[in-house]
N, C-alpha and C positions, 0 to 999 in steps of 0.2 A: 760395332762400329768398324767402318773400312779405314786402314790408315795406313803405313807408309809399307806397310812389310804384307799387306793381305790382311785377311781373317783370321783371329788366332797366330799370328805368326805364319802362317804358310805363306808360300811364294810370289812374291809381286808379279805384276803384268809386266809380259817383255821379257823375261825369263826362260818359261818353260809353257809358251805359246800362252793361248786365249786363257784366263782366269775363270773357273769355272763360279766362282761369288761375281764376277761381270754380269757373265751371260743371265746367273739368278736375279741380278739387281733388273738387269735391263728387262726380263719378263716382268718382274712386278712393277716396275714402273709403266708399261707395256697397260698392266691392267689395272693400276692405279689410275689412270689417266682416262682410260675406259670408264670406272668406276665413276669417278669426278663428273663426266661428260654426259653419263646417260641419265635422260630425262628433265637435261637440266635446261634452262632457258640461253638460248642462244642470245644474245646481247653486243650484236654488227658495231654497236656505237663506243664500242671498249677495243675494237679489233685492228688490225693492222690497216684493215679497209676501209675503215672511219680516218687514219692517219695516213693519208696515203705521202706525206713526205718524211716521216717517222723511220729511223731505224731501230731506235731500241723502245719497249713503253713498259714503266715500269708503276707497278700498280701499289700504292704505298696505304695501306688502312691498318688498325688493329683487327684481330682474331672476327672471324664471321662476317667479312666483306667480301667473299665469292671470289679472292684472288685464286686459291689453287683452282678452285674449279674455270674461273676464265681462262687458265692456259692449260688445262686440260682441255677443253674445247675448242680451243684455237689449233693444240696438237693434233685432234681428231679426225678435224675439217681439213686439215693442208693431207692426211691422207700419210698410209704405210710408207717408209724409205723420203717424206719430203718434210721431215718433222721429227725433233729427237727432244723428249723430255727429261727433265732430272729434277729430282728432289734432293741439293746439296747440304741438307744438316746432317747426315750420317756419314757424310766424309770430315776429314778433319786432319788439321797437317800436326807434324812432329817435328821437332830439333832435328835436325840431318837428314832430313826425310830426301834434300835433292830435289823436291819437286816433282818426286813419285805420284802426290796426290793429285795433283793437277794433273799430270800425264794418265791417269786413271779415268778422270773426268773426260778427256781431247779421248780417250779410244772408247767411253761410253757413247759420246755422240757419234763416232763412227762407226759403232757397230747398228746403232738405231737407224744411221744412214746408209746403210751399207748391208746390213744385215749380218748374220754368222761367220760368214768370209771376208770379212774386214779385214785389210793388210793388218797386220801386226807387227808393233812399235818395239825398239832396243833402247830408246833413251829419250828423255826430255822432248828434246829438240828434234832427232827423228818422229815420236808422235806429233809434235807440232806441222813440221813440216808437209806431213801426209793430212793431218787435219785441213790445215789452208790449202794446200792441193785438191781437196776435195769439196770447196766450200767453192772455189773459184772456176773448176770444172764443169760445175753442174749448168743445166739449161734452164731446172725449173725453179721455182723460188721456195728458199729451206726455211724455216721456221726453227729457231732453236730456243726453248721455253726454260727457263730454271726459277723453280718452284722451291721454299727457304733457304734465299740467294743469303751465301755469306761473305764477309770482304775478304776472306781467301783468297778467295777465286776472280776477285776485281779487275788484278793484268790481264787474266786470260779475257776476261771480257771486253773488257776496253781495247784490246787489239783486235780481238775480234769485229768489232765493233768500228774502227777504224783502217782496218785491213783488208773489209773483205768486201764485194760488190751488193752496190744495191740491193740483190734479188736475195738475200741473207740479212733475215728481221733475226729480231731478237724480242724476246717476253721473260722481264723478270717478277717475282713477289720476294722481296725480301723478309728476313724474320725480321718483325717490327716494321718501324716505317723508314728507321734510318739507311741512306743509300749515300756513297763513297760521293763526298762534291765533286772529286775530278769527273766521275761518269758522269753526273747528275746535267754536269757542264759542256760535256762534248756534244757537237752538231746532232741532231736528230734523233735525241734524247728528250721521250715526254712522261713529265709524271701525272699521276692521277690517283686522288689522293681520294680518302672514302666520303666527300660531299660530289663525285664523281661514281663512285664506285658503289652508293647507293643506290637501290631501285628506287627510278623515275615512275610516274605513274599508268602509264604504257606496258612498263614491266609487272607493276603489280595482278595489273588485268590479267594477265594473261597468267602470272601466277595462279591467282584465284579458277579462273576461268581453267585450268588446269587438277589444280586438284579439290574442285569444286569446295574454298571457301566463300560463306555464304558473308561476306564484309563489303562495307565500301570502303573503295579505293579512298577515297581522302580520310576517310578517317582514320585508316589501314598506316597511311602516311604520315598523320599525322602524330599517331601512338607511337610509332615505331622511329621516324625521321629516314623508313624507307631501308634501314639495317637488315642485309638476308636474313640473316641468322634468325631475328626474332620474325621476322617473316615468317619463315620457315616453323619455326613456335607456333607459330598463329595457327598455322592449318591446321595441325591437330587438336585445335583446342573447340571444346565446343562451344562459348561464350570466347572468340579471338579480338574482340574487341571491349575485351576490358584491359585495363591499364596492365601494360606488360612486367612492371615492377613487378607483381603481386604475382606473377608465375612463378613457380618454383625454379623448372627449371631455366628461367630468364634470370633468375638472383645466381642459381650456380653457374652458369654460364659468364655474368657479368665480372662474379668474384673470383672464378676460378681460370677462367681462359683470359682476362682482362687486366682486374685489379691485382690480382695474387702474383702477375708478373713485372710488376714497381718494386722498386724499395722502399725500401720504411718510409727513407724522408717523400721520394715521388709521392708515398701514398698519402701521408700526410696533407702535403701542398694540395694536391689534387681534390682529396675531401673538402679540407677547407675551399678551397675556389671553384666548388659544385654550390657554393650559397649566393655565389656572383653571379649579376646578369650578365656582364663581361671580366672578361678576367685581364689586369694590366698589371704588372709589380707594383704600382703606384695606388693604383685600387685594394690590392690583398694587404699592401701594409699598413693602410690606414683603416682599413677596418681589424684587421687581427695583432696591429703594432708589432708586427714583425720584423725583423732585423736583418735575416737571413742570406743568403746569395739564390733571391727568388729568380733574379734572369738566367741562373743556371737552369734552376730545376724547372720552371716553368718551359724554357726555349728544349729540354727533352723533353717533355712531357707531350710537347708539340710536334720536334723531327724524329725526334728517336721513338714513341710508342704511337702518336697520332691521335691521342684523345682529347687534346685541346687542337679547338682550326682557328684559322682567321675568320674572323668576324664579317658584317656586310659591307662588299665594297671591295672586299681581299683587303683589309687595313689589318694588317699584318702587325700595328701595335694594343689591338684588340683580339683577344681569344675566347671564342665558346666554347664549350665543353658537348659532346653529342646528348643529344637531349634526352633519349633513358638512360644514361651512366647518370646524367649530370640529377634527373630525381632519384636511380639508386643510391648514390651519396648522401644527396639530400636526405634522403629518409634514415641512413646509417647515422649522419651528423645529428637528429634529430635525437637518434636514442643515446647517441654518445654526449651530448650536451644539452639537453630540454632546455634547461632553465636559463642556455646563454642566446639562443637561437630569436628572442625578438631585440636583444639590444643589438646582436652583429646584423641583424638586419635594417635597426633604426641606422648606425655608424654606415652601412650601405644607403640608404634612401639618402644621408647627407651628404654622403660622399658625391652619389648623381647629382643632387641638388647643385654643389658647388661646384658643378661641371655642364653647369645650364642642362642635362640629360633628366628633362621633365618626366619623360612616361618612364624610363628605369626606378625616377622614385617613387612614381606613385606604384610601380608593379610590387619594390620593394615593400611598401608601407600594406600594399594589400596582401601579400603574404606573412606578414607578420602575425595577423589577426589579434593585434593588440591596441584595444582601446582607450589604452592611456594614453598613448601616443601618434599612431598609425591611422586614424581617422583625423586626426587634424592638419598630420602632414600632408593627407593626399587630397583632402577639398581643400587647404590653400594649393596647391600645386595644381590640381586639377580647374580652380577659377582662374589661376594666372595665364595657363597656358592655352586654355580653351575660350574665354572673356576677353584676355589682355593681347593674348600675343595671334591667336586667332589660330592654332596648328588644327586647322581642322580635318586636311588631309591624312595627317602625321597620327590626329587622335582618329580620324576612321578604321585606318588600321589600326590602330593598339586598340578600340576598340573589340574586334571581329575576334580577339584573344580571348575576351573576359567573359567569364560566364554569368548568362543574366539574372541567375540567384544573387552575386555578387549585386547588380545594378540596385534590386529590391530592398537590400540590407542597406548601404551606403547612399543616403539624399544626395553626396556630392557627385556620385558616379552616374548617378539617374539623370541628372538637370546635367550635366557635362555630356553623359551622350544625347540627352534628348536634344541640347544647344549643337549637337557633331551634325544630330540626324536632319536638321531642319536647313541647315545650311548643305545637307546633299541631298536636297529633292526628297526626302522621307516623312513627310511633316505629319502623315499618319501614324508612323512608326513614334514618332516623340509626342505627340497628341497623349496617343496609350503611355506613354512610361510617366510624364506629366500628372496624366488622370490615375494614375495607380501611385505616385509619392502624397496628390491631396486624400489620401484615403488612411495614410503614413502619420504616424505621433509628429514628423515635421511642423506643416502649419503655418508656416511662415517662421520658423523660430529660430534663433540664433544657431550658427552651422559651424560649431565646432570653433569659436573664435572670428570666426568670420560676419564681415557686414550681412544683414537681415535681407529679402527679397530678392535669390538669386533667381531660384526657380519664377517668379511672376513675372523678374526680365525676361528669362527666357520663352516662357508662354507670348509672351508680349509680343516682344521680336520676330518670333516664330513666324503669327499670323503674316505679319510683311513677306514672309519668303516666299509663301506660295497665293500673296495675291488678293488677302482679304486685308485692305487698307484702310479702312473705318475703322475695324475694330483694332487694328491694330495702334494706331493713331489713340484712340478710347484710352488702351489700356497701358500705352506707356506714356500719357499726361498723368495719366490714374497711379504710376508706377512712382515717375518723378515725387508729386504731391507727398507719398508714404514714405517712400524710401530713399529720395533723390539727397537728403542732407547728408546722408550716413554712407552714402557709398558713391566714391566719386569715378571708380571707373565703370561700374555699372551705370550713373549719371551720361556719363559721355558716351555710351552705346546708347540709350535711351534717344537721346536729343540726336544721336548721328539719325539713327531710326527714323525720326520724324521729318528729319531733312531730307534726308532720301525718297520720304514719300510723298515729300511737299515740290522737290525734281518732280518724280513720276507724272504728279498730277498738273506739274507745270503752274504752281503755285509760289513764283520767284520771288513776290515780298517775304510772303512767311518765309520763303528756303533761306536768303538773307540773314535773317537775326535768327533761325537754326541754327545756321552753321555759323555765327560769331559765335555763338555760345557752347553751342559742339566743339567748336575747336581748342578755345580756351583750357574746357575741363580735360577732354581727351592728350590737349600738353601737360597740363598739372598732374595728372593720372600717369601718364605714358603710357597712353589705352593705342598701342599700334593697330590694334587690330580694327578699332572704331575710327582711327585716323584714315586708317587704308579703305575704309569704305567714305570716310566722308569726301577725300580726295576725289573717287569716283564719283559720289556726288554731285559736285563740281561739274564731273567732265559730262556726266548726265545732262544737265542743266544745260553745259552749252552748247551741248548734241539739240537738244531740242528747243534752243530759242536760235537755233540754225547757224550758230556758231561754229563750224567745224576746224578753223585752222585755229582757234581760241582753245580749244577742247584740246587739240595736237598741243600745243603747248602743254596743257595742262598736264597730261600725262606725262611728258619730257621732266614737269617740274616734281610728280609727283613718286618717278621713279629716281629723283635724287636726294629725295627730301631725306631728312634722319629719324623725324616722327614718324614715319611709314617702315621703315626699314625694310624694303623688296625682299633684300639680299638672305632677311634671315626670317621670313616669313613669304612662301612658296602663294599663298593662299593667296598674299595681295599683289604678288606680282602679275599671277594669270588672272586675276581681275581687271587691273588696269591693262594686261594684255588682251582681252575679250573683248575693251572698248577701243584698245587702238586699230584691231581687226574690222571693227565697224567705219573707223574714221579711214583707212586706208579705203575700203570700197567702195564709202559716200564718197570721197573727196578724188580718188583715183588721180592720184597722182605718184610716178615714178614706177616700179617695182616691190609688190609687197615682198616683205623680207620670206624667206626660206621657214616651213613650217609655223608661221603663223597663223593660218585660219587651221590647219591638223590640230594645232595645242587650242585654240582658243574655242573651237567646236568641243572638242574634248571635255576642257574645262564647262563649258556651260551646260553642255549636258549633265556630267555628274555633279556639280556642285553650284551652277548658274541658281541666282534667285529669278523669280518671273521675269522682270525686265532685262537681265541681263543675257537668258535666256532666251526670250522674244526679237534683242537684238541681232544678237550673234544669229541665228537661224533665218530671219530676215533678208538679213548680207550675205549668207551663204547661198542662198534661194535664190537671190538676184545676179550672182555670180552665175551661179549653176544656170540658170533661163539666156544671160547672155553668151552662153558657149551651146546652146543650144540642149543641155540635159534635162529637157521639162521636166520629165517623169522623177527626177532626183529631184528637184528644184519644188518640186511638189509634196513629194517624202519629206 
């Protein structure tokens, strides 16, 4: 260790001229940095160049985020004498040191800057003073890099950092992630934290494409969450796309360079909250009835090591865990407690439940693999949020998670996504999952506590999306008759169904006593999501009995209504948005609002049913031919 008196007690710097442990540090760092830099991927978007109003950027991940080697590369690129590196954990101060240690650091960078005949310093503040003279001197712009930055050294750097001209960047990695708030806080100071400092998928490319692994990039990304380190794993491996837990050296690495630098309690808290889909104090105590001072331990485990981040959104009262630490836990909590691992996950599925957070419980309920309990929670949960409330956007993606072994096993997972697929344009895709559950011991039979004939609504409904309206019509009179007594919000999707096709086909008596009837059950139900289409309904109807400023209204009324609720179902806002996109271009009056035909093409593309889809496209067509864009207007 270097400390206040030299190596082994010999002679400090300033003494008896240049320190010959200096000049040895400064070559190895010299070729440490070297070392770091070759071969490695350059990554512009991490660099001073990327931050061009940036003074200092300080790169904050645990172990295997490519911090040293990013300012090794940065050191390499600025070039001999315009660039001084340092690796600050083998310095370290002492009681009455004076400030030697730091004065050790200020003539390391000058002699990197300067080379061998670097003036040499008598005291503190003489080294300072020749430092900043030499940082303010210069024409070209210095780069000064420190690689496990400690808060020792914090004054020297914040004055630096505040003292000295623009053309004097700064690059730190501190050990760990924690870095001093005063700096963190001064002007032109940026962090970048390892959901930053992971490889993007740009980068993977060219990994691969490098040292010829044979992987796709998204899957690559996906095992990994983009982490060098196991990156890095991967290439040597010859199956690099099997789950990276199960590498050897991906467990030593996670346990040894990661976990094994928490303490007991860190380790604890963190094992346990690798079972959560989000981690909050609120959440960890109600599932493991903990008592503890969890906003300590949790809020380090976050700025001080960086193994829990903010959640989506940056909602910084939400924390994820990185996604291979969070299954190596999982799998350690597994062998350390087997037989407690499906109740903390039931007291999880409720805990989302009571937090309206539908798909964390049914994730929970499908990890559990317990069917005493976890198949009933997740087909009531999955009929509510998929039938009732209509999250069809919300379940397309949590969909694209699940693995469709999962779908074949679970009737409620199969008829939930085939009810996702049908309402986005895929009616082939739920046609097959449909025809492979009638092949299933299902059968129409009672579903886990649940009302009888989910799957034949959805068959049913289905056909209406993509335009076959007889049978559709057929088979939810035929749906009503068997099952309409027993299930009153499948009832009121039923009857909305039929009113909508009774719109379509401009059949306004039958749509009449539909939609009295529709509406009734879909109030008693609080079926929003059959509401929010029968509303459209409506505006349908008086779209095409040429009603247009009737229709205006209707949608004013129906984005205030509380049976619809826009605000908390996304699905029925851009629907009623799709139809007011069409009333603004029939009726052409005033200024259509700011991205509204963007969102409402959008929307009808990916998840329009035929009519809404034929509209919107329509309107845009005729838009497009009156500005003159035939050839678009014809696309």
């Amino acid at each position: 260790m270097m400390t206040a008196g030299g190596v082994d007690g010999k002679t400090p710097l300033g003494q008896e001229g240049l320190d010959p442990t200096l000049q040895l540090y400064n070559r190895r760092m010299a070729q440490r940095r070297h070392v770091f830099a070759q071969s490695a991927i350059r990554r512009e978007r991490l660099s001073h160049e990327a931050h061009q109003g940036a003074k200092a950027l300080v790169y904050c991940a645990p172990s295997g985020f490519g911090k040293s080697t990013q300012l090794a590369i940065m050191a390499e690129d600025a070039g001999s004498g315009n660039a001084a590196y340092l690796s600050l954990a083998e310095f370290e101060t002492a009681e009455g040191s004076d400030g030697s240690c730091v004065e050790r650091v200020m003539q390391a960078i000058l002699d990197q800057l300067s080379g061998p005949d670097a003036p040499q310093t008598k005291g503190v503040h003489e080294g300072e003073a020749v430092l900043f003279a030499r940082l303010w001197k210069t024409e070209q712009p210095i780069l000064l890099c420190f690689d496990e930055f400690i808060p020792a050294f914090a004054d020297l750097a914040e004055r630096i950092i505040c003292e000295t001209p623009s053309s004097v960047k700064l690059a730190f990695a501190p050990i760990g992630v924690e870095f001093l708030s005063r700096l963190a806080l001064l002007p032109g100071v940026v962090r970048m934290r390892s959901e930053s400092l992971a490889f993007n998928e740009a980068e993977i490319d060219e990994l691969a494409l490098l040292s010829g692994a044979p992987w796709s990039t998204e899957r690559a990304l996906e095992l990994t969450g983009g982490w060098p380190a196991l990156l890095r794993f991967a290439v040597d491996r010859a199956e690099p796309l099997s789950s990276p837990i199960q590498w050897p050296e991906v467990q030593n690495f996670l346990h040894n360079d990661v976990f094994a630098k928490l303490t007991v309690e860190e380790r604890e808290v963190l094992r346990n909250a690798s079972i959560l889909q989000t981690v909050t104090p609120e959440s960890y105590r109600y599932v493991f009835k903990a008592n503890s001072d969890l906003e300590h331990w949790l809020k380090r485990l976050s700025a001080v090591h960086g193994v829990l981040v903010a959640g989506l959104a940056n909602d910084g009262e939400k924390l994820v865990m990185l996604p291979v630490l969070r299954d190596f836990l999982r799998e350690e909590l597994r062998v350390l407690m087997p037989d407690r691992i499906s109740y903390l996950l039931k007291r999880i599925a409720y805990w989302h439940w009571r937090q309206g957070e539908y798909r964390e419980t049914i994730t929970a309920a499908l990890d559990a693999h317990d069917h005493r309990w976890a198949h009933r929670v997740s087909a009531g949960v999955l009929i509510d949020i998929a039938l009732r409330q209509g999250e069809i956007a919300g379940l397309r993606e949590w969909f694209a998670s699940v693995p469709r072994d999962q779908l074949n096993r679970l009737p409620a997972l199969a008829f939930g996504y085939a009810w996702t697929m049908y309402f986005s344009q895929q009616a082939q895709v739920a046609d097959e999952v449909l025809e492979g559950m009638a092949a299933t011991e299902y059968a129409g039979q009672n579903l886990y506590g649940q009302p009888r004939g989910w799957p034949e609504l959805v068959f049913a409904i289905g056909k209406a999306t993509h335009d076959e309206l007889d049978e559709s019509t057929r088979l939810c009179h035929q749906w009503i008759d068997s099952f309409g007594e027993d299930n009153e919000v499948g009832a009121g999707a039923a009857y909305t169904c039929l009113a909508f096709i009774a719109a379509s086909e401009r059949q306004f008596e039958d749509l009449s006593k539909l939609s009295r009837k529709a509406f009734s059950i879909n109030r008693y139900a609080r079926q929003r999501y059959a509401s929010g289409w029968l509303s459209a309904t409506n505006v349908l109807a008086a779209m095409r009995s040429g009603e247009m400023l009737r229709a205006r209204t209707l949608v004013k009324q129906s984005r205030e209504s509380s049976d619809i609720a826009v605000e908390r179902s996304p699905f029925a806002s851009n629907l009623l948005q799709a139809f007011e996109y069409q009333l603004c271009e029939e009726i052409k009056e005033g200024v259509m609002p700011e991205g509204l035909e963007h969102d409402a093409i959008n929307f009808a593309m990916e998840y329009g049913v035929v009519d809404v889809l034929a509209g919107v496209t329509q309107a845009a067509a005729r838009r497009m031919a009156l500005k003159g864009l035939t050839t678009e207007a014809f696309a």
